[in-house]
C-alpha positions, 0 to 999 in steps of 0.5 A: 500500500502507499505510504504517507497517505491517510486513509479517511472516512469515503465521503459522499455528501457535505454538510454546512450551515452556510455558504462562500459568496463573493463581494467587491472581488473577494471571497467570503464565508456567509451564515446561515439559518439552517442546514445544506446538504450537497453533493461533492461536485462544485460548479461556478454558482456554488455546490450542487445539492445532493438529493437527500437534501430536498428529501428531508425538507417538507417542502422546498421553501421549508428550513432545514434545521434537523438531519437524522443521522448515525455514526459510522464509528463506536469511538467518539474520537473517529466520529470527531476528529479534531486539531489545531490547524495551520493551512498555507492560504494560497495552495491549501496546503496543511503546514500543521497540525497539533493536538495542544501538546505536539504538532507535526510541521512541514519545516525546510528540512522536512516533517517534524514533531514539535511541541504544540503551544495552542494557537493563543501561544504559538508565533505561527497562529498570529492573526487566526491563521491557525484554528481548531478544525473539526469533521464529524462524519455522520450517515444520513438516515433517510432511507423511509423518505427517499425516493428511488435514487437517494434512498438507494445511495443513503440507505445503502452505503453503510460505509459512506458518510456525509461529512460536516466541517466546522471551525467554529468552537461552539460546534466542536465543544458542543459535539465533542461533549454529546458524543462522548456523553452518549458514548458512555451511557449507551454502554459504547453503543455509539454506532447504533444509536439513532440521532439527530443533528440539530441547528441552534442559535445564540448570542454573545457580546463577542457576536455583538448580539447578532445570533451565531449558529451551531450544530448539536446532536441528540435523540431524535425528535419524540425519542426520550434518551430510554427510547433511543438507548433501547433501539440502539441495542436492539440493532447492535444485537441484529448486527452481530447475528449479521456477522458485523464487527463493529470493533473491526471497523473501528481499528481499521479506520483508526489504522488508515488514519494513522498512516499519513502526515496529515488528513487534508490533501491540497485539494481538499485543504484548498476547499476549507481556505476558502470556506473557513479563512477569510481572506487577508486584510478583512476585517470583518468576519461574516459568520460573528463579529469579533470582539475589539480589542481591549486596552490589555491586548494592546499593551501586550501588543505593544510588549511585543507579546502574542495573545488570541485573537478576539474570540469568534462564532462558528463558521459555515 
């Protein structure tokens, strides 16, 4: 097999809350108040939608703020993979990667491991150029809705998965804590539980009271916890008559992880650039408005120390 080359979760589909448009020449990331589901094909007016999207809206003017979903994996940590990233701007490329403890960094002599400060003490971070960077890869479970051609492609490909980016910390916490909480309380039964992911909103005095929004998981909409525990058991059993191994699957996507430097390919990383990072000089950032900086920052500024920069929202 290729050495240096992860093996990541087969995506089929995005998922976003949001969307890059283009204003006085320059491309930048736009909220928005509800879920998109697209396809992988991208063409001059933005991306194609996928058809589950259309599916699970009750009609075509209705908002999208619920997809149900599984995961692919029992491990929270495989459902959610999350790190401090530092892309190059104009390639795409990933320079670096940590976890807050270590990195590895493309340097002029090569790929290193080096010490990971967190972006709020790290040369290298100065101006947001380095973010937590999240993707949950969830299955959409759709396979009662759609249509002929869609529900064949949800309800089929167990192995695919459509694939939510985010840099927003409201998103990412908020994921984190709910997987590793319903990891725990189904006793590990991650993979088969039915859940929802859902859109919510809030305000910050970061955001200047504007609403930022962020994505949740729970059980689904009049499912209790009990409810859901139970019909995840209940599958989990149908599974190992089946012959499935759950734990298998895990290792196997914990191997393929491992075996590359980083996750992102140029192409990919080109893609989340332009999605995440507004481009140089703008002020303003699309999604929440960053606070301004208070008199500390500027006198640490001024001593020629590195602080974070203003709190932010989550992106699209």
């Amino acid at each position: 097999m290729l050495k240096g080359l992860a093996l990541t979760p087969p995506v089929i589909g995005r998922i976003s809350i949001g969307r890059v448009v283009e204003k006085n020449g320059k491309r930048l990331p736009e909220k928005d108040d509800e879920f998109t589901i697209t396809s992988q094909v991208q063409l001059k007016d933005g991306w194609v939608l996928h058809p589950v999207d259309e599916v699970l809206r009750k009609d075509t003017n209705a908002k999208l703020r619920s997809i149900p979903v599984r995961l692919l994996f029992g491990d929270p940590d495989l459902s959610l993979r999350v790190k401090y990233t530092l892309f190059e701007r104009t390639t795409g490329r990933p320079l670096c990667v940590g976890d807050g403890e270590s990195c590895r960094r493309v340097t002029p002599s090569g790929m290193q491991s080096l010490p990971c400060p967190a972006p709020h003490a790290c040369a290298l971070a100065v101006g947001g150029a380095c973010k937590p960077y999240g993707r949950l890869h969830v299955r959409i479970d759709a396979s009662g809705k759609a249509g002929s051609e869609s529900g064949h492609e949800v309800g089929c490909d167990e192995l695919g998965s459509f694939v939510f980016r985010t840099t927003g910390f409201n998103s990412i916490r908020t994921l984190l804590a709910r997987l590793h909480y319903f990891h725990a309380v189904s006793g590990g039964l991650l993979a088969t539980l039915p859940l929802e992911l859902r859109l919510r909103g809030k305000s910050t005095t970061m955001s200047h009271r504007a609403p930022i929004y962020y994505v949740d998981l729970t059980n689904r909409a009049g499912s209790t916890l009990d409810q859901t525990i139970a019909q995840a058991k209940e599958l989990h059993e149908a599974r190992l008559v089946a012959g499935m191994d759950q734990a298998a699957l895990d290792e196997a996507a914990r191997l393929g992880l491992a075996r590359g430097d980083f996750e992102e390919s140029e192409e990919e990383g080109a893609a989340v650039v332009d999605e995440f990072y507004v481009q140089e000089d703008e002020a303003i950032d699309q999604v929440s408005m960053p606070s301004k900086p208070s008199l500390a920052d500027k006198l640490h500024q001024k001593a020629g120390g590195i602080r974070s920069p203003a709190g932010q929202g989550d992106s699209v």
